[in-house]
C-alpha positions as CSV (number, residue, x, y, z in Angstrom):
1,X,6.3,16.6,7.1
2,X,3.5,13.7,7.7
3,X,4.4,10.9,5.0
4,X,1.7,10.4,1.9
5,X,-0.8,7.9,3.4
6,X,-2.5,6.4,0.2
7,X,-5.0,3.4,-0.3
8,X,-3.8,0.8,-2.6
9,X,-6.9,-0.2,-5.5
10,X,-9.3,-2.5,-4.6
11,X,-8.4,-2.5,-1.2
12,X,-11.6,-2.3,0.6
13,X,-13.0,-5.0,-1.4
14,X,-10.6,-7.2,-0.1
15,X,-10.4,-6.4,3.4
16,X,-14.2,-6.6,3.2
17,X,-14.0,-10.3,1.6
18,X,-11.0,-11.6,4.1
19,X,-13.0,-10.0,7.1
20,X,-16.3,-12.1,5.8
21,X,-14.2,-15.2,5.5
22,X,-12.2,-15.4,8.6
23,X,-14.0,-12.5,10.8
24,X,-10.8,-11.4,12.1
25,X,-9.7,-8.1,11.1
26,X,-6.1,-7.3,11.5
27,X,-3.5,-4.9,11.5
28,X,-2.6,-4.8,8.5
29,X,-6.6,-4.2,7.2
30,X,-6.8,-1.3,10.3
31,X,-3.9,0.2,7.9
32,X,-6.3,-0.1,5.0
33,X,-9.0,1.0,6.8
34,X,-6.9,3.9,8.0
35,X,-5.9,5.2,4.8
36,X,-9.6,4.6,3.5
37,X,-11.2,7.5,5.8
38,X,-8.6,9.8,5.3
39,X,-8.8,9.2,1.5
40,X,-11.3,11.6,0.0
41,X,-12.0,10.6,-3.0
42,X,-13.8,7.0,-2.0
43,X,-17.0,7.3,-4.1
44,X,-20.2,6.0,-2.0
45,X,-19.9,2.1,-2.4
46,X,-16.6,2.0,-0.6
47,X,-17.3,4.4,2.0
48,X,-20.7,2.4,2.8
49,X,-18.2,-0.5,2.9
50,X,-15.9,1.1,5.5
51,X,-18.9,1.6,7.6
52,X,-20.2,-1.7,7.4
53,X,-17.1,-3.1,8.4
54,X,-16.5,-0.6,11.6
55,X,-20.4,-1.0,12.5
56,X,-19.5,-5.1,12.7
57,X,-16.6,-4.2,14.8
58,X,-18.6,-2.1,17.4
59,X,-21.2,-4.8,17.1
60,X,-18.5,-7.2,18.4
61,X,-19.6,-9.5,15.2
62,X,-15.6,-9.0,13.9
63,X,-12.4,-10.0,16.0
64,X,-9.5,-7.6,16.2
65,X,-6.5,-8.9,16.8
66,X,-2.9,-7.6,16.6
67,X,-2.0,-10.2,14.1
68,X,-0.3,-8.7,10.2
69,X,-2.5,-11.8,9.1
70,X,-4.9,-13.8,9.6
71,X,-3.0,-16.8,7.9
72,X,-2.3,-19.4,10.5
């Protein structure tokens, strides 16, 4: 049995703000971002949100990096 994968509330607003700060998104926002497209229920806001963020990425205008944080 696959464990429950669930996203916490208010969770794409943050990654969205930390990712706009720093642009650096890390592992622990791919989790978020992860458990935002396989949750259903995201009403059109967030999921406009999630594709903002991944279209930045392919852009290259957002870092990935391995890092849990992006706290130095």
């Amino acid at each position: 049995m696959l464990p429950q994968i669930q996203l916490i509330p208010g969770a794409i607003s943050e990654i969205l703000a930390s990712v706009s700060e720093t642009g650096i998104l890390t592992l622990a926002d791919r989790y978020g971002l992860m458990a935002a497209a396989l949750d259903e229920s995201l009403d059109e806001e967030e999921r406009g949100c999630v594709n903002r963020l991944l279209r930045s990425v392919l852009k290259g205008r957002i870092r990935v990096v391995a890092d849990l944080s992006a706290a130095a």
